[in-house]
Gaussian input, Z-matrix of N, CA and C with variables (Angstrom, degrees):
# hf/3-21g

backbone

0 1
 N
 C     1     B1
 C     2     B2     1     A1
 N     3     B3     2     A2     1     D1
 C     4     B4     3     A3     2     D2
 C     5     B5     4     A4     3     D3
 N     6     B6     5     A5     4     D4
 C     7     B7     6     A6     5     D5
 C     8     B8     7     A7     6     D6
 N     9     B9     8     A8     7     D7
 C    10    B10     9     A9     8     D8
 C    11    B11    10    A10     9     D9
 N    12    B12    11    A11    10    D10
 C    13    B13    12    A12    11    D11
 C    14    B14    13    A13    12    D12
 N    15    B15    14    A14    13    D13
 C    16    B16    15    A15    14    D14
 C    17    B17    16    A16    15    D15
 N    18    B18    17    A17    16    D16
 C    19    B19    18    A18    17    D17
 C    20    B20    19    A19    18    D18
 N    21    B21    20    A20    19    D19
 C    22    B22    21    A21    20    D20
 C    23    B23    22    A22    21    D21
 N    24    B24    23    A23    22    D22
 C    25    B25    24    A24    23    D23
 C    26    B26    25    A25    24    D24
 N    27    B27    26    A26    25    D25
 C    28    B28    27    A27    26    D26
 C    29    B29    28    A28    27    D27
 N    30    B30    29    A29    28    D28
 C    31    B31    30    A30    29    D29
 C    32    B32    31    A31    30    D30
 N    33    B33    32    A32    31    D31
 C    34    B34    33    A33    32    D32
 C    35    B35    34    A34    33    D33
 N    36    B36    35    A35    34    D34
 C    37    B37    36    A36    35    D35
 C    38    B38    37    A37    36    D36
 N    39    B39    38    A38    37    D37
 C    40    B40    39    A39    38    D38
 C    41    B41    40    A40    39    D39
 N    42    B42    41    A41    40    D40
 C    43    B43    42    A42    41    D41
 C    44    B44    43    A43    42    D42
 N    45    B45    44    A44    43    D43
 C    46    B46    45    A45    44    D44
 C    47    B47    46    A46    45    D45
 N    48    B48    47    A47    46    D46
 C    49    B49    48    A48    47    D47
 C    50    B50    49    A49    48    D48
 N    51    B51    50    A50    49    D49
 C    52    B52    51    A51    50    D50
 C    53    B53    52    A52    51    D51
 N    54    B54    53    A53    52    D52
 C    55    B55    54    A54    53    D53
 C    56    B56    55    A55    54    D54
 N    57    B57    56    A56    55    D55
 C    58    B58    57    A57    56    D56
 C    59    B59    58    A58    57    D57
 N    60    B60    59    A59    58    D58
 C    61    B61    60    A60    59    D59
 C    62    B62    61    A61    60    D60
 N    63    B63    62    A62    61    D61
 C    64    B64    63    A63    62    D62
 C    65    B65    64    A64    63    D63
 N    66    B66    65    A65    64    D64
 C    67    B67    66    A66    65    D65
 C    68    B68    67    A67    66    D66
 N    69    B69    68    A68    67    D67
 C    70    B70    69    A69    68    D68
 C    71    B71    70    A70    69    D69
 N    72    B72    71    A71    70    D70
 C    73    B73    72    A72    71    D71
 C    74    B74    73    A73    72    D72
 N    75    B75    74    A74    73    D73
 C    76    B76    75    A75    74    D74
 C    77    B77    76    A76    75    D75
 N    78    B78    77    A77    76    D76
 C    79    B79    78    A78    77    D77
 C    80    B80    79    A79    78    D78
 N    81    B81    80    A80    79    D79
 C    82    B82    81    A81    80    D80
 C    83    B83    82    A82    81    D81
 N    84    B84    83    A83    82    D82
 C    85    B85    84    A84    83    D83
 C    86    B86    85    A85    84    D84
 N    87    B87    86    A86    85    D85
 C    88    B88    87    A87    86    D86
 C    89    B89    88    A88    87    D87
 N    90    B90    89    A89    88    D88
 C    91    B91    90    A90    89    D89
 C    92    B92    91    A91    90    D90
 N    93    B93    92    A92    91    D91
 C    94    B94    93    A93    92    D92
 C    95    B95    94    A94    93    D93
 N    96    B96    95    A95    94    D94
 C    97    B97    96    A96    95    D95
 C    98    B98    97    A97    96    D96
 N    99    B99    98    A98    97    D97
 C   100   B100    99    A99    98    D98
 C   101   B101   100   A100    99    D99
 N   102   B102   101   A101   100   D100
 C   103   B103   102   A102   101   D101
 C   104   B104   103   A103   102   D102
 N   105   B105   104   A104   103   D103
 C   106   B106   105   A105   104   D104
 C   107   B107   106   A106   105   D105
 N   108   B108   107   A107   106   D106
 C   109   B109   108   A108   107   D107
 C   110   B110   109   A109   108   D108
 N   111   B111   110   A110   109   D109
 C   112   B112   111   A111   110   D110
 C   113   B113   112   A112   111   D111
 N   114   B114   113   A113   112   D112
 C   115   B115   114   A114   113   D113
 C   116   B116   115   A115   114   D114
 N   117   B117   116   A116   115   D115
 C   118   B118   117   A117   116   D116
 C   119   B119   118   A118   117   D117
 N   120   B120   119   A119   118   D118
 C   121   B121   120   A120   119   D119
 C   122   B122   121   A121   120   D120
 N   123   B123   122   A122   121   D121
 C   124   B124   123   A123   122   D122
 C   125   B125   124   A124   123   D123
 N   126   B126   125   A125   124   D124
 C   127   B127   126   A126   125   D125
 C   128   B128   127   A127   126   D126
 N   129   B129   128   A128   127   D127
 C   130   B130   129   A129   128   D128
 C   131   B131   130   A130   129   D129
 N   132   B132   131   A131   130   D130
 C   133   B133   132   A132   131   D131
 C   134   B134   133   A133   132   D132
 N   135   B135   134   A134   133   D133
 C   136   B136   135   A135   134   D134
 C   137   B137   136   A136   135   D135
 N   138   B138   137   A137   136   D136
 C   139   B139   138   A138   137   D137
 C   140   B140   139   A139   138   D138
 N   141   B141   140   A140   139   D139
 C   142   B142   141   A141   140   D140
 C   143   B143   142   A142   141   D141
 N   144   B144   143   A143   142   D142
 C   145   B145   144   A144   143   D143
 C   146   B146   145   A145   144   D144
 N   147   B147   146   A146   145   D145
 C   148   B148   147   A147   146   D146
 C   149   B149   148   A148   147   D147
 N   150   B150   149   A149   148   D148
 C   151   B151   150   A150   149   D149
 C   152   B152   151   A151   150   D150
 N   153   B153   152   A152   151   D151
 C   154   B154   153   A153   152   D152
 C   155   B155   154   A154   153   D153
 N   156   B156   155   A155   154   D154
 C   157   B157   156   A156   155   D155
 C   158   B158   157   A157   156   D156
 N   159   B159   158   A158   157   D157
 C   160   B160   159   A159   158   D158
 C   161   B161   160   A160   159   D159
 N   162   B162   161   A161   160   D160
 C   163   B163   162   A162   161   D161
 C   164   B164   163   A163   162   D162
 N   165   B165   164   A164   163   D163
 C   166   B166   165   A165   164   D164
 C   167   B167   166   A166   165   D165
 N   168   B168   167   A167   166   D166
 C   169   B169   168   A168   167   D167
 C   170   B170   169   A169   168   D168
 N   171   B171   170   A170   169   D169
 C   172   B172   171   A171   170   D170
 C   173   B173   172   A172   171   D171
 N   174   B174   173   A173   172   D172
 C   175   B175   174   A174   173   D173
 C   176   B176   175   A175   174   D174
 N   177   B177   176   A176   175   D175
 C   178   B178   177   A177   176   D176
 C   179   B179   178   A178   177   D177
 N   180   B180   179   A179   178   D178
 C   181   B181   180   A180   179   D179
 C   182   B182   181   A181   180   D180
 N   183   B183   182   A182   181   D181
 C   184   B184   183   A183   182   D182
 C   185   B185   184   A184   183   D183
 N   186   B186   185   A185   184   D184
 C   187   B187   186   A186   185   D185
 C   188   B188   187   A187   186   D186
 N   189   B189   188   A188   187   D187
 C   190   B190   189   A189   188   D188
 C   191   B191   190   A190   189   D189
 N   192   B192   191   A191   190   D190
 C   193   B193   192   A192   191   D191
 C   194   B194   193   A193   192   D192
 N   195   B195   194   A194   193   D193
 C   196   B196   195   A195   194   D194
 C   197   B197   196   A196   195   D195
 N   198   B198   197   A197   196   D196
 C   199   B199   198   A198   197   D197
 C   200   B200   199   A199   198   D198
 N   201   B201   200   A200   199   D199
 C   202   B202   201   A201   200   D200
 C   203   B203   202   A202   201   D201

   B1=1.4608
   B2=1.5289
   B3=1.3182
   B4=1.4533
   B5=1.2341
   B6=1.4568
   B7=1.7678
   B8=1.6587
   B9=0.7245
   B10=1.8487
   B11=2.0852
   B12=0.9358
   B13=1.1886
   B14=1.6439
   B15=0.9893
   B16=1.4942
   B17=1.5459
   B18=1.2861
   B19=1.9056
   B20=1.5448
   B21=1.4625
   B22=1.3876
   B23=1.8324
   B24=1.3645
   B25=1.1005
   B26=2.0745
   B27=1.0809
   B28=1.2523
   B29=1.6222
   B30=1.5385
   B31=1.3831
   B32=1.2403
   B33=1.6595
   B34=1.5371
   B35=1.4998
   B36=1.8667
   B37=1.4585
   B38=1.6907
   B39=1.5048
   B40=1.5966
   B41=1.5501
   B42=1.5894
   B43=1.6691
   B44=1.7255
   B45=1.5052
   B46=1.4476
   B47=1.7396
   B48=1.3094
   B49=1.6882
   B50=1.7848
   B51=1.5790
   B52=1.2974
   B53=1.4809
   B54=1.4742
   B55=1.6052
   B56=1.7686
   B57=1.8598
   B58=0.9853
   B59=2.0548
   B60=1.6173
   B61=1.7941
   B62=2.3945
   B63=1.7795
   B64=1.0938
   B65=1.6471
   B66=1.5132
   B67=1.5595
   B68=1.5982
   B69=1.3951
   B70=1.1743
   B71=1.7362
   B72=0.9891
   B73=1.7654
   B74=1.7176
   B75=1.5117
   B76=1.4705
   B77=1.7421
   B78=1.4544
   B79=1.4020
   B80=1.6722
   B81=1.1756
   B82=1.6854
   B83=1.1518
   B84=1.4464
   B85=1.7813
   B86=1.6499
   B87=1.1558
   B88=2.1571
   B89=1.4591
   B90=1.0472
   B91=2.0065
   B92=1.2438
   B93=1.3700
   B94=1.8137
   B95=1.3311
   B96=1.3012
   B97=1.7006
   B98=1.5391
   B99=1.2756
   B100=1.1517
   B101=2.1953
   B102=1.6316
   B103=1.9911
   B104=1.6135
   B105=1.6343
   B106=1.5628
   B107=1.2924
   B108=1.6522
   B109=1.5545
   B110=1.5603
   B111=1.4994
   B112=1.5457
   B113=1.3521
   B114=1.2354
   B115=1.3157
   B116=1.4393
   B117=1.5136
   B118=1.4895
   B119=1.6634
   B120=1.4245
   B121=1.3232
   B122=1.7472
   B123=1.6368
   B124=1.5158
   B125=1.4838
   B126=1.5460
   B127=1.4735
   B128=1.5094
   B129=1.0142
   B130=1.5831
   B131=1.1788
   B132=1.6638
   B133=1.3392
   B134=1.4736
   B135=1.2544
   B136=1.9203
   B137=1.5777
   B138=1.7703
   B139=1.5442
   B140=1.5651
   B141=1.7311
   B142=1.1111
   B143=1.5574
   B144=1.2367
   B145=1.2832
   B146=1.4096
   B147=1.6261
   B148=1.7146
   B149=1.4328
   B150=1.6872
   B151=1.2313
   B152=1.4209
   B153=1.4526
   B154=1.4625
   B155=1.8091
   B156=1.3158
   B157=1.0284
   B158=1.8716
   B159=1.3718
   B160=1.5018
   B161=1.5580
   B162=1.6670
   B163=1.3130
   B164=1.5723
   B165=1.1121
   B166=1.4029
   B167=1.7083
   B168=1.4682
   B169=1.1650
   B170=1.5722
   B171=1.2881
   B172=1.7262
   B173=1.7886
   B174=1.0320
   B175=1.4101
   B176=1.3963
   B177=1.2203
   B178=1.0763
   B179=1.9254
   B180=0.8943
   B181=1.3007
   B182=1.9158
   B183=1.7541
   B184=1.3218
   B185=1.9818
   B186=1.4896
   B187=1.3083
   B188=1.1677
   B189=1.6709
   B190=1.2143
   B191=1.7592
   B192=1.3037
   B193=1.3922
   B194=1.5833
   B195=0.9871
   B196=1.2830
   B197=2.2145
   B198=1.0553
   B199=1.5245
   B200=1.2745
   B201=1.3019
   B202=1.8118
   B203=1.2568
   A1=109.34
   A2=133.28
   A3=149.82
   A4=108.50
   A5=124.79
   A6=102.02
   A7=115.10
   A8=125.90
   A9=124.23
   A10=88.91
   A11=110.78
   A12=129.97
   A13=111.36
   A14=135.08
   A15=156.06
   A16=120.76
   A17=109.68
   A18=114.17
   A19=97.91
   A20=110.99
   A21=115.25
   A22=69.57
   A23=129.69
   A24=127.34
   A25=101.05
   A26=134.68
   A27=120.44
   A28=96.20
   A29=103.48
   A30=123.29
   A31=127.29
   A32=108.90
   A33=97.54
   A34=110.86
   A35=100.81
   A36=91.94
   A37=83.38
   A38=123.74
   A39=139.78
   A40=93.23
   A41=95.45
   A42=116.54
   A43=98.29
   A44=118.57
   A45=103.06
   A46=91.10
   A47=120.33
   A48=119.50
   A49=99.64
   A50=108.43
   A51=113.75
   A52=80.63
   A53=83.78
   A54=114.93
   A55=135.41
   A56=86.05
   A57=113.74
   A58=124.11
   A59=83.95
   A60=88.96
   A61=104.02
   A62=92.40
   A63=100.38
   A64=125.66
   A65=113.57
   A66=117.63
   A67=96.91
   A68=117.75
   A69=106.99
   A70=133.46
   A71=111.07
   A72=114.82
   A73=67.10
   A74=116.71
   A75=148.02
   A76=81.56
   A77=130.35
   A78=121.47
   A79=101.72
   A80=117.04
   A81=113.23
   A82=121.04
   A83=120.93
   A84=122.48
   A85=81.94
   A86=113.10
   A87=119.37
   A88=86.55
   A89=116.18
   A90=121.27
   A91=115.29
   A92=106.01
   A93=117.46
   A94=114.38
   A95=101.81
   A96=117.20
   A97=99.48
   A98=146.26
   A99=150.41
   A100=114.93
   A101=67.85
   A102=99.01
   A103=90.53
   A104=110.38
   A105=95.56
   A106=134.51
   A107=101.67
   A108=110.73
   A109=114.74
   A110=116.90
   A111=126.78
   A112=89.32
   A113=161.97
   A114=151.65
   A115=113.48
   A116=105.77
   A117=113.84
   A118=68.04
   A119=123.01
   A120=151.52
   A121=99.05
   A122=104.18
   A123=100.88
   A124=133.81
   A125=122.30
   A126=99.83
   A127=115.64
   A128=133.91
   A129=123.71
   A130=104.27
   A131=128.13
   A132=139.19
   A133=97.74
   A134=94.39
   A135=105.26
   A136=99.87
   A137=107.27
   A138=112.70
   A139=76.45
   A140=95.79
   A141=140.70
   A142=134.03
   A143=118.75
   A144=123.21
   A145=121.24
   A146=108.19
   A147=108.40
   A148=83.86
   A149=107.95
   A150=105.98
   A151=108.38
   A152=119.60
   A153=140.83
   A154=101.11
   A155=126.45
   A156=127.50
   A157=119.28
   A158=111.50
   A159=129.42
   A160=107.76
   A161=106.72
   A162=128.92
   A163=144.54
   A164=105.79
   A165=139.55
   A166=124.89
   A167=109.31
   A168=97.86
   A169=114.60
   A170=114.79
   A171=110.26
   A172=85.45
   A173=108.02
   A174=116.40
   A175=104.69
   A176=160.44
   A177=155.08
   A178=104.10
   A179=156.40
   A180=148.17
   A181=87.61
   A182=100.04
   A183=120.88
   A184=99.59
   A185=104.79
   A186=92.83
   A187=132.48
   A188=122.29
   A189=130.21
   A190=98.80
   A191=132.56
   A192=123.46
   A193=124.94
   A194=130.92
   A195=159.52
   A196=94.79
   A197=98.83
   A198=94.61
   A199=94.89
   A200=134.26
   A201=146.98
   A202=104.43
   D1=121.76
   D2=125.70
   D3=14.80
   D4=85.70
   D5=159.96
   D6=-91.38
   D7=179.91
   D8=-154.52
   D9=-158.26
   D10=138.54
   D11=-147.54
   D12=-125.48
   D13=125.97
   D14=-165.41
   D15=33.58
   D16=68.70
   D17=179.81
   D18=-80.13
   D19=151.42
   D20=-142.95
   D21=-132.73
   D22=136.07
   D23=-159.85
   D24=-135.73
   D25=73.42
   D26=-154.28
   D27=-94.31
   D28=157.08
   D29=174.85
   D30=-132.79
   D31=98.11
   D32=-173.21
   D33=-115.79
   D34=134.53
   D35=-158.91
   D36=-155.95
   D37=166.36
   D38=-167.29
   D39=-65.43
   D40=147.75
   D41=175.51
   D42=-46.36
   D43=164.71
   D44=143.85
   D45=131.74
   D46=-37.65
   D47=-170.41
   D48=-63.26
   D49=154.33
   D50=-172.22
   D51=-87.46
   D52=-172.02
   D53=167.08
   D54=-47.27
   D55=-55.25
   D56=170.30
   D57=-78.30
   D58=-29.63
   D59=-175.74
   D60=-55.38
   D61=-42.62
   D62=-179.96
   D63=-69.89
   D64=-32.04
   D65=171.57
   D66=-54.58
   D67=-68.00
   D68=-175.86
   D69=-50.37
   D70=0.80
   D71=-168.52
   D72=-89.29
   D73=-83.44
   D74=-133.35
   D75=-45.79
   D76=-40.35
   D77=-165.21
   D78=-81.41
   D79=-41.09
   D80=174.78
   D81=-61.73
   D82=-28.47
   D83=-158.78
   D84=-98.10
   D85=-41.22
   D86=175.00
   D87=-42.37
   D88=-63.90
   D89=-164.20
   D90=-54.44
   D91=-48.20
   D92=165.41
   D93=-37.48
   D94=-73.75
   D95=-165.72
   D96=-65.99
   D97=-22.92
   D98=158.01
   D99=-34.25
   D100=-69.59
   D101=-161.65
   D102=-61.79
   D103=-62.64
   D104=-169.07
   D105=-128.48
   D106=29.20
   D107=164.09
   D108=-110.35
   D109=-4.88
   D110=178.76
   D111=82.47
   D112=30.15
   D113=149.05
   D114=-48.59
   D115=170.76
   D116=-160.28
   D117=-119.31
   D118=150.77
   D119=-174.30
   D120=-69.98
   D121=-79.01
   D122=171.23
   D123=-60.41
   D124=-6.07
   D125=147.70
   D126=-100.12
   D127=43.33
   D128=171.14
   D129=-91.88
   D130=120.10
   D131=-171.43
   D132=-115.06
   D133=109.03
   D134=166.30
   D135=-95.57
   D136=144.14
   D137=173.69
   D138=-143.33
   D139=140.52
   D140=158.73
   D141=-94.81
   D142=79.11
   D143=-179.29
   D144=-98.50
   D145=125.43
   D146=-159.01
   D147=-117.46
   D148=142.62
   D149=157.84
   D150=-140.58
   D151=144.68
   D152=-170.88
   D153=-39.82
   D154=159.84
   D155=167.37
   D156=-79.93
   D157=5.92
   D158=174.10
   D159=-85.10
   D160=-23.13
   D161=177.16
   D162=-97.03
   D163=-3.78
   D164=179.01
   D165=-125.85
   D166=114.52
   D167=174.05
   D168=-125.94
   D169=177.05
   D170=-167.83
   D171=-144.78
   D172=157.22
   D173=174.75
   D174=41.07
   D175=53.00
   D176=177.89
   D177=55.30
   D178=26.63
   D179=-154.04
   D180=-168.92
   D181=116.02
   D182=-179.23
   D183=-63.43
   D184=146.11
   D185=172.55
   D186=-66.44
   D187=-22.49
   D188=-169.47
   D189=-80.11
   D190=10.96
   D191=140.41
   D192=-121.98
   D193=15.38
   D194=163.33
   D195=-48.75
   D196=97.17
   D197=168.30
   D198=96.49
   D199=37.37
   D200=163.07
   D201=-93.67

């Protein structure tokens, strides 16, 4: 089997995850890209990009008024 070599896996999601909430994503989505992209374990690069709720919007309506 084909291994395929450094998938760059980004996650952008609201400020607020601990330390630990994020190790744990970074080890499952690691497991993912493992099981069913043929990846090699040590290059799977998880990035975590948090942005403020002043910074994110969904439906046209920023989250930081979402529930006003």
């Amino acid at each position: 089997q084909e291994r395929f070599s450094m998938p760059l896996v980004q996650v952008t999601m609201l400020t607020g995850r601990s330390a630990d909430q994020k190790r744990k994503l970074a080890q499952r989505i690691t497991d993912a890209m493992v099981e069913e992209a043929a990846a090699r374990r040590e290059a799977v690069v998880v990035v975590f990009n948090e942005v403020s709720k002043e910074s994110y919007a969904s439906g046209g309506v920023l989250m930081a008024d979402k529930g006003k």
